[in-house]
C-alpha positions in Angstrom: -45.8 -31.3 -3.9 -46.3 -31.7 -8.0 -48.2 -28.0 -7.9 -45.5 -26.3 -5.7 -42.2 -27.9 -8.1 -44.2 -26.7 -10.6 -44.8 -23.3 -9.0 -41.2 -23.2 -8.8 -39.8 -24.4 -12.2 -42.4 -21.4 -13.7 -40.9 -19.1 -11.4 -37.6 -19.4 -12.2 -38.4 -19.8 -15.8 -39.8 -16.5 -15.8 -37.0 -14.6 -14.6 -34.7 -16.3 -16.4 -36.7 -15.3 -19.6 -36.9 -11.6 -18.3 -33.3 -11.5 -17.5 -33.1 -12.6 -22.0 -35.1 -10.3 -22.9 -33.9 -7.2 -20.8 -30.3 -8.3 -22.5 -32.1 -8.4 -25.6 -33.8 -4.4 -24.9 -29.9 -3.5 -23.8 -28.8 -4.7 -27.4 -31.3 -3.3 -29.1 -30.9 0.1 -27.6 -27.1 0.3 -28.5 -27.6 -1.2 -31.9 -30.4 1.5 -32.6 -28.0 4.3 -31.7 -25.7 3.2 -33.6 -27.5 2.8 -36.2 -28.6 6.0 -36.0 -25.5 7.4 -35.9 -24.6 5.8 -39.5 -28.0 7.1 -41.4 -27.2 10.8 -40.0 -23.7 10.3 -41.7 -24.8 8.2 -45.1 -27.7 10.9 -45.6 -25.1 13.6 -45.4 -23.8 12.7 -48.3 -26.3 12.0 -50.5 -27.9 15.1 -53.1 -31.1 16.3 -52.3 -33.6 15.9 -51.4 -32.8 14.0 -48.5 -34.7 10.6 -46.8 -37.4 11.3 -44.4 -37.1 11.0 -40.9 -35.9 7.1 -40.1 -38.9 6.9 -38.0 -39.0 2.7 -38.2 -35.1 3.3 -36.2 -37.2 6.0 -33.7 -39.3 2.9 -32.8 -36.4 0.5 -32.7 -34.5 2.5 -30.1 -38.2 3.4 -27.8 -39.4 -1.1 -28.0 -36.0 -1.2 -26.7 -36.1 1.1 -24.0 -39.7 -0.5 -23.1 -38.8 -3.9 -23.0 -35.5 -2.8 -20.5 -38.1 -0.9 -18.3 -40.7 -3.7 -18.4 -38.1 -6.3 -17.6 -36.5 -4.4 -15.2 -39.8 -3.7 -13.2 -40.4 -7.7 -13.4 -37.5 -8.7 -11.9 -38.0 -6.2 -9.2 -41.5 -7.5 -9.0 -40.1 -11.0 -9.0 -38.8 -10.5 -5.3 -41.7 -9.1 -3.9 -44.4 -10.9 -5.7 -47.4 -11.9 -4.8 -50.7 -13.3 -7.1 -52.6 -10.1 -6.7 -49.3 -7.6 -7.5 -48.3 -10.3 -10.5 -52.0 -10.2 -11.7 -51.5 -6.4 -12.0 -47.7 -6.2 -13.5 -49.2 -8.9 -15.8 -51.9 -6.9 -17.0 -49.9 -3.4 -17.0 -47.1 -5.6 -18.9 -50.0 -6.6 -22.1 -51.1 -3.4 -22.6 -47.4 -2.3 -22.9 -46.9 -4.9 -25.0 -50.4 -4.0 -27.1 -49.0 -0.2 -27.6 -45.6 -1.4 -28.9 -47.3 -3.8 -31.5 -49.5 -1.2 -32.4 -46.2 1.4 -33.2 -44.5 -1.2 -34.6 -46.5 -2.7 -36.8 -48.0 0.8 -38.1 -44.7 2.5 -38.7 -42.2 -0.4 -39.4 -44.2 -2.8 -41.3 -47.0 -0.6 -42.9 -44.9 2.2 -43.9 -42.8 1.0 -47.3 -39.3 2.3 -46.4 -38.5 -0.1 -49.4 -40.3 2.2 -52.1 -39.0 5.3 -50.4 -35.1 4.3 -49.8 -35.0 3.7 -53.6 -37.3 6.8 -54.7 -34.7 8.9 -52.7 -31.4 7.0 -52.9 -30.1 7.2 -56.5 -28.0 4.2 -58.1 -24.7 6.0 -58.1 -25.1 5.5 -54.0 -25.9 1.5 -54.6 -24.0 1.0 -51.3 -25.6 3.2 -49.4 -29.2 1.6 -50.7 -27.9 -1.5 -49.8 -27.1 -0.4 -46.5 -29.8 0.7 -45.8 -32.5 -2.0 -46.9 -30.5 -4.4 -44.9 -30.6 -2.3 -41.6 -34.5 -2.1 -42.2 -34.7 -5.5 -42.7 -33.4 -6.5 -39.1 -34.7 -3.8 -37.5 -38.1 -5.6 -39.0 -36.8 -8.4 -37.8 -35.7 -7.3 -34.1 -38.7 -5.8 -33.6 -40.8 -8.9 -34.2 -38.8 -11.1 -32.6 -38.8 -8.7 -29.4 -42.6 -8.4 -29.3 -42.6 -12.6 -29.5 -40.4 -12.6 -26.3 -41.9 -10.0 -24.0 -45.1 -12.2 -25.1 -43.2 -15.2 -23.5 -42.7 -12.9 -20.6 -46.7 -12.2 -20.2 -47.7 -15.7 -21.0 -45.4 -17.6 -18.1 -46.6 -14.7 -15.5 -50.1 -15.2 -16.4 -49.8 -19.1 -15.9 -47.8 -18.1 -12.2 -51.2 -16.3 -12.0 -53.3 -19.1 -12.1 -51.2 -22.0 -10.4 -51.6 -19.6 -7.3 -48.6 -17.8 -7.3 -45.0 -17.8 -6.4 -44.2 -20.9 -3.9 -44.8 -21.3 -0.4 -40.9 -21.2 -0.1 -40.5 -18.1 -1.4 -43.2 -16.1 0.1 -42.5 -17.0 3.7 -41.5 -13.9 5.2 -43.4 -11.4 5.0 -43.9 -7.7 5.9 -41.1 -5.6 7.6 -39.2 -6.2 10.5 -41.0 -5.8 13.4 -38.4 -4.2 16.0 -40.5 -4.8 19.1 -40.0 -8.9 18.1 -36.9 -10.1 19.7 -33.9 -11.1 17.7 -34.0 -14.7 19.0 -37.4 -16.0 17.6 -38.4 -16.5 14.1 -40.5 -13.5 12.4 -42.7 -15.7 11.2 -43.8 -16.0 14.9 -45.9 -14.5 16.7 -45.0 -11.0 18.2 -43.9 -11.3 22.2 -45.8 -8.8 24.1 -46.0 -10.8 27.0 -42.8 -9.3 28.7 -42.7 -12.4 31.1 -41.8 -15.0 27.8 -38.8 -12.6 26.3 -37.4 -12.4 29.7 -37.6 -15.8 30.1 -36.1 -16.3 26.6 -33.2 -13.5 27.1 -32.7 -15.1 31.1 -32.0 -18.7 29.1 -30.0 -17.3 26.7 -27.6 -15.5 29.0 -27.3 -18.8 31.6 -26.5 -20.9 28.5 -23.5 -18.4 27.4 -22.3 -18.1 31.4 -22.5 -22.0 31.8 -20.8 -22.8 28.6 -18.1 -20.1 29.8 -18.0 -21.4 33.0 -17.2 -25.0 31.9 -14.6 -24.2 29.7 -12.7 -21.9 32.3 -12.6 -24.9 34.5 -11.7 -27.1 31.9 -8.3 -24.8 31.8 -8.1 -24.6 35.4 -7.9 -29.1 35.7 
C-alpha cells in the first residue's frame, strides 16, 4: 500500500514538473525571439564593424524548443507508460539533456560575449552595451536554470523506474479494444468465445429490460 501511494505521488509529481518546465521551454522560446528581434535592430545602428552572430541567443531559442519537445513527448508518454517504455524515454531524455549542456556550456558560458560586446560596442552606444550584457546575463541564467529542471524531470522518471513503475491503478487497461468482447463485461476479462455464455449474457440482459418494462406498464394500468 506505502509502495503504490508512493508510486503515485512520483507520478503525479512528474507530470506536474513536466507540465513547468514545458511552460518554462514556451517562455523561453518567445523571449529568445524577441530578443532576437531587438539585437537585429540595436546592431543596425551601430558603425562598423558589426557584433558577430549572437550565437549564445541561437542556443537559447533551440534548449527551448528541446525542452518543449522533450516535455511534450513525456506527457504523452505519461499516459501510456510503462517501466520498459519510461526506462527508454528516460534514457533518450539524458542524452538530450547531455547534448544541450554540452552546447550550452561551450557557446554560452565558454565563449566571452563580455570581452566581445565591449571590443565592438563603443561608449557613445553605453545603452546599447548595457543592453546587451544584461540579456546575456539571463540568457546565462535561463539556460542553467533550464538544464537544472529537465534534470528534475530525468531524475523523478528514473526513480518511477526503479519503484516499478506507474501504479497498478493506472495501468489497468490495457491493449485495444477487442471488438469480438461484448460490451457488457469488463475488458479486463477474459475474451467470450464460448457463444453459449454471451448469449446467455445478452438473453439476461434483454428479460431484465422486458420485466422492468413490463412492471411499470402494469403499474400504470392499477
Amino acid at each position: 500500500m506505502i509502495n503504490c501511494c508512493s508510486s503515485d505521488c512520483l507520478y503525479k509529481s512528474w507530470k506536474v514538473v513536466n507540465v513547468m518546465v514545458s511552460v518554462v521551454g514556451i517562455g523561453m522560446i518567445v523571449y529568445s525571439l524577441w530578443l532576437l528581434k531587438k539585437w537585429i535592430q540595436e546592431v543596425g545602428l551601430l558603425p562598423p564593424p558589426s557584433l558577430p552572430k549572437p550565437w549564445f541567443i541561437y542556443v537559447s531559442l533551440v534548449i527551448g524548443i528541446a525542452v518543449c519537445l522533450s516535455t511534450l513527448s513525456g506527457l504523452m508518454i505519461a499516459n501510456y507508460v510503462g517501466r520498459s517504455i519510461l526506462a527508454l524515454y528516460t534514457l533518450c531524455i539524458f542524452c538530450l539533456l547531455l547534448i544541450q549542456a554540452v552546447v550550452a556550456v561551450t557557446i554560452v558560458f565558454r565563449i566571452n560575449w563580455v570581452a566581445k560586446i565591449i571590443k565592438y560596442v563603443d561608449k557613445n552606444h553605453q545603452d546599447v552595451r548595457n543592453f546587451l550584457l544584461f540579456h546575456l546575463a539571463v540568457c546565462r541564467l535561463l539556460s542553467a536554470s533550464v538544464l537544472l529542471a529537465q534534470m528534475n524531470v530525468v531524475m523523478l522518471a528514473s526513480i518511477l523506474v526503479g519503484v516499478g513503475g506507474v501504479p497498478s491503478n493506472l495501468t489497468r487497461i490495457s491493449g485495444p479494444f477487442d471488438i469480438r468482447q461484448s460490451f457488457l463485461v469488463d475488458r479486463n476479462y477474459p475474451l467470450l468465445d464460448d457463444r453459449r455464455c454471451l448469449e446467455d449474457i445478452l438473453r439476461t440482459y434483454m428479460h431484465g429490460i422486458f420485466a422492468k418494462s413490463f412492471t411499470q406498464i402494469r403499474r400504470i394500468q392499477s
